[in-house]
N, C-alpha and C positions, 0 to 999 in steps of 0.2 A: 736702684729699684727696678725689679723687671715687671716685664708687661707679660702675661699670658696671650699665644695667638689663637684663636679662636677663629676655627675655617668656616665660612657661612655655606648653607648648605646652596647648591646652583637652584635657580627656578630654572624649571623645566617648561615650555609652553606647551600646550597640549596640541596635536596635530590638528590640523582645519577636517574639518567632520566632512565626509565624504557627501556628494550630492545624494539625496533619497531616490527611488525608481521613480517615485513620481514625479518628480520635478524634472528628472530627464524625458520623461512618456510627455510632458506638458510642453518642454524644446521640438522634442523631435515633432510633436503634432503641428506645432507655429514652425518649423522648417519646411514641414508639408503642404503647409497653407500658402508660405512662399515661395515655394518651388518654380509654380508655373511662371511667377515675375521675376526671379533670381532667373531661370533656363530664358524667356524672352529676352530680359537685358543682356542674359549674355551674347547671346547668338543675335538678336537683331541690332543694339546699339552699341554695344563694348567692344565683339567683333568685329561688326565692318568700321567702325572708327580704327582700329587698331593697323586691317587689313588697307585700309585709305591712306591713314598717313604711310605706310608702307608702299603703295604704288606711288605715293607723290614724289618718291626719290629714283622712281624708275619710270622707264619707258614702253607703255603698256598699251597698248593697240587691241584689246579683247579676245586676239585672234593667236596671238603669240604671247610664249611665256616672257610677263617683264624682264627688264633686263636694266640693273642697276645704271642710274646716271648720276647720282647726288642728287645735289641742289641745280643744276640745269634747268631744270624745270622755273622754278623760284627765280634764276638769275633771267631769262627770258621771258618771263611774265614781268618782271620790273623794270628792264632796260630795253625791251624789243618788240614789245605789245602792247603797239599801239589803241586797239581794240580794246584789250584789256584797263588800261585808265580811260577811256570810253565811258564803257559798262560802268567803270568804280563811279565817275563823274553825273553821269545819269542817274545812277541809284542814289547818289547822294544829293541829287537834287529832286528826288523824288521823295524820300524819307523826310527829308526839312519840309516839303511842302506836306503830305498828304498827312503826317501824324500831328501835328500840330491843329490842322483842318477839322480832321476827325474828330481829335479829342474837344475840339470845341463846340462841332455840332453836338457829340454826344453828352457836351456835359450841358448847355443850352435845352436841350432838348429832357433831359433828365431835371433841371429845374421846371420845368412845365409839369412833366408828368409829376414831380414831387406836390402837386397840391391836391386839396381834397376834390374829386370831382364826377359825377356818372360817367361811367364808362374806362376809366381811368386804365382797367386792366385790359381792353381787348384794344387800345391806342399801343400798351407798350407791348404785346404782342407782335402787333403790325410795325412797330420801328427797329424789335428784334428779330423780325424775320429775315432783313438781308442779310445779316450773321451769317444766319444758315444756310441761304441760300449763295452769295458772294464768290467763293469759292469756285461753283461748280461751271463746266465746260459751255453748258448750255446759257448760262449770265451771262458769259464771254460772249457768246455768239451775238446773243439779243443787243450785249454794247457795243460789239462792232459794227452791227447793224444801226442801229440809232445815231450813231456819233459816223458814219457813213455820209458821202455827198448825197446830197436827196435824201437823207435819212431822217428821220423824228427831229433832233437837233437842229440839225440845218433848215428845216422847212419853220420852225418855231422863229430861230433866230430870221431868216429872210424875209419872215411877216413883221419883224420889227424894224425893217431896213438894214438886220445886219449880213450882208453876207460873206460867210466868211467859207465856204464850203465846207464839205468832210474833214474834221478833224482828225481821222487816223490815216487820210492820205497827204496831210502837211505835217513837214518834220517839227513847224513849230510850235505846232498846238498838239501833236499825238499823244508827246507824253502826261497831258494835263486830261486826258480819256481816260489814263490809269487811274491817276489821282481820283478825280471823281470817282472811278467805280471802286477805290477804297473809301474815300469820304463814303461813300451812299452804306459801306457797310459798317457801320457807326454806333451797333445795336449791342453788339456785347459790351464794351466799354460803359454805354448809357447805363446797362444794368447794373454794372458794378458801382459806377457814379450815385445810381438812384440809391443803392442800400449803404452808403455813404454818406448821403442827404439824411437819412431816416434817420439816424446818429447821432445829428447835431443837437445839441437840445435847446428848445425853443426858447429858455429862458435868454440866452445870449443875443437874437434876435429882441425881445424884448427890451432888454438893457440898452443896446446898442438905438433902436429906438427911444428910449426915454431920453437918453443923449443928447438924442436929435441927428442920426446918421439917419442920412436917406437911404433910397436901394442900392446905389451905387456901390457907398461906402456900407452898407452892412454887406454887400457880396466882397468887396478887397478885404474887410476887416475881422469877416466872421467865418464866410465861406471856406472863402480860400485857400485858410490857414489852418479849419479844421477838415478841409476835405486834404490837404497834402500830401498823407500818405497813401489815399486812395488815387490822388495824381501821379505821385511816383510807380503804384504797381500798375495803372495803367500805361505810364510813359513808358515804361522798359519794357513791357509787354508788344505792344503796338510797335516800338523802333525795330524790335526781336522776327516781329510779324513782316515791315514793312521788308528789311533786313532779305528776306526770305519771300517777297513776290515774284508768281513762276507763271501762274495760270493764266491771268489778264494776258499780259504780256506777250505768250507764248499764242494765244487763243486771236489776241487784236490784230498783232501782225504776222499772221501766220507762221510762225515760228523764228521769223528772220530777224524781228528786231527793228521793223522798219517805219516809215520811211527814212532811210539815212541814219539808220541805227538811232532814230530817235527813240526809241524803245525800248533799248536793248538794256535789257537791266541785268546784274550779275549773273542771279540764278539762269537768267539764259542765256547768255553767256558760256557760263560753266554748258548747260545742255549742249551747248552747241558743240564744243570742245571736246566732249567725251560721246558725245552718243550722234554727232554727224558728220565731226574728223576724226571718230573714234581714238584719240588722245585721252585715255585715262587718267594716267599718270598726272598730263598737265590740268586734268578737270578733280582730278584728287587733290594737287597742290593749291586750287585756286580755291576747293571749299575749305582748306584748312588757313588757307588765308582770311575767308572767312568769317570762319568761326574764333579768329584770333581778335580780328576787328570788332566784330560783336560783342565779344568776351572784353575787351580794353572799354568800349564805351559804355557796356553796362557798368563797371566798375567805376568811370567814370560819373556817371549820373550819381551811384550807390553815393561815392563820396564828398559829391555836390549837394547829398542829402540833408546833410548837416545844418546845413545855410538856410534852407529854405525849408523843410519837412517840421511839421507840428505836432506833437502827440499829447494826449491830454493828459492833463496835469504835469507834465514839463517847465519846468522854468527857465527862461531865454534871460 
């Protein structure tokens, strides 16, 4: 018995329908719209990162064309620079203190302002203004002043029998002049703390009273847990910031770093490097070290996030 073969006919798909004018007139307009931030990140952050890690393999003095060395650079900052584990040692015992500090007044400080009370908005005005102000050249000056022998500080503290003079002319206490003047600017965090507070909802505070948890235990049990990821965007923010102190520093001890490089934190460090031994090269290699460092310990926190970060309706 045979079989008849019977050829099926092929499907054909029909081509993908060409974009309409419109919908390209609608790209090219949202290309236009991004132009001005596509052309800035080129040329101010894509570029000179590119052009940096490029000098960090060379020997660049501003004045002369670089002139390739490798890793030279890299091998002398880790085995022969002194200074440079200094600065790393300093900063990092500046970071461990002043963000932890910070974020504590500002999250203290943001449970205050979280309650109902007159006045309540021209308080956290006044607590977010050193934000703004912290920064600039002139803060610097007025803390160098203060924290100065015979300064505001010193005259305060001597009226309570302590004297302990100018703190930014003793190597042991300079660096805690910085601290303070980050602690004091504690104001943007608070805000983002405070609309963190506003979140929680009040029924868990009620529960957690019926309970019978006191304050204590409703801030370890309630707060804590549900302010977490607003801890984490401020932790990694703040170590990012702290990470990146130029201005204090540069402003307290006159550029030097002093007394006895008690001051000397990376970022000036690096300043010092490239813009007053004019070593490019090694102040290119030392921010890409950096930015490596940074980049490892945010990733770090990120993945520590796991442990300890709360999101609502999560189940642990």
């Amino acid at each position: 018995m045979t079989q008849s073969l019977v050829k099926r006919p092929e499907v054909v798909e029909p081509p993908p329908a060409p974009a309409t004018r419109g919908r390209r007139r609608g790209q090219g307009v949202a290309y236009l719209f991004l132009s001005p931030w596509i052309i800035g990140a080129t040329l101010l952050t894509i570029g000179p990162m590119v052009a940096s890690l490029y000098l960090s393999f060379t020997d660049y003095d501003l004045f002369e064309a670089p002139s390739w060395i490798g890793v030279e650079n890299y091998v002398t900052m880790f085995t022969a620079d002194e200074r440079f584990w200094h600065a790393t040692w300093t900063t990092t015992k500046y970071v461990l203190i002043s963000v932890p500090l910070k974020l504590g007044l500002a999250l203290a400080v943001a449970m205050l302002l979280n309650r109902q009370r007159s006045g309540v908005g021209l308080y956290r005005s006044a607590f977010y203004a050193p934000s703004l102000l912290g920064a600039s050249v002139s803060v610097a000056l007025a803390w160098r002043a203060m924290f100065s022998t015979d300064g505001t500080v010193d005259r305060l503290l001597s009226s309570v029998g302590l004297d302990l003079g100018g703190w930014v002319d003793q190597p042991q206490y300079a660096l805690y002049t910085l601290v303070a003047l980050a602690a004091w600017q504690f104001g943007a965090p608070m805000v983002i703390f405070l609309a963190g507070l506003k979140q929680v909802p009040r029924e868990l505070y009620e529960a957690a009273a019926i309970d019978g948890a006191g304050p204590a235990r409703r801030f370890l049990s309630v707060t804590l847990p549900m302010l977490s990821p607003v801890i984490l965007f401020n932790l990694v923010l703040e170590t990012i910031h702290a990470f990146q102190a130029f201005t204090g520093a540069f402003v307290v001890s006159s550029g030097r770093g002093g007394p006895s490089d008690a001051t000397l934190l990376y970022p000036l460090y690096l300043y010092q490097r490239g813009f007053t031994d004019f070593r490019m090269g090694y102040a290119s290699a030392m921010a890409w070290v950096l930015l490596v460092v940074v980049a490892v310990l945010t990733a770090l926190v990120f993945r520590s996030a796991r442990r300890w970060v709360f999101y609502a309706g999560e189940d642990r």
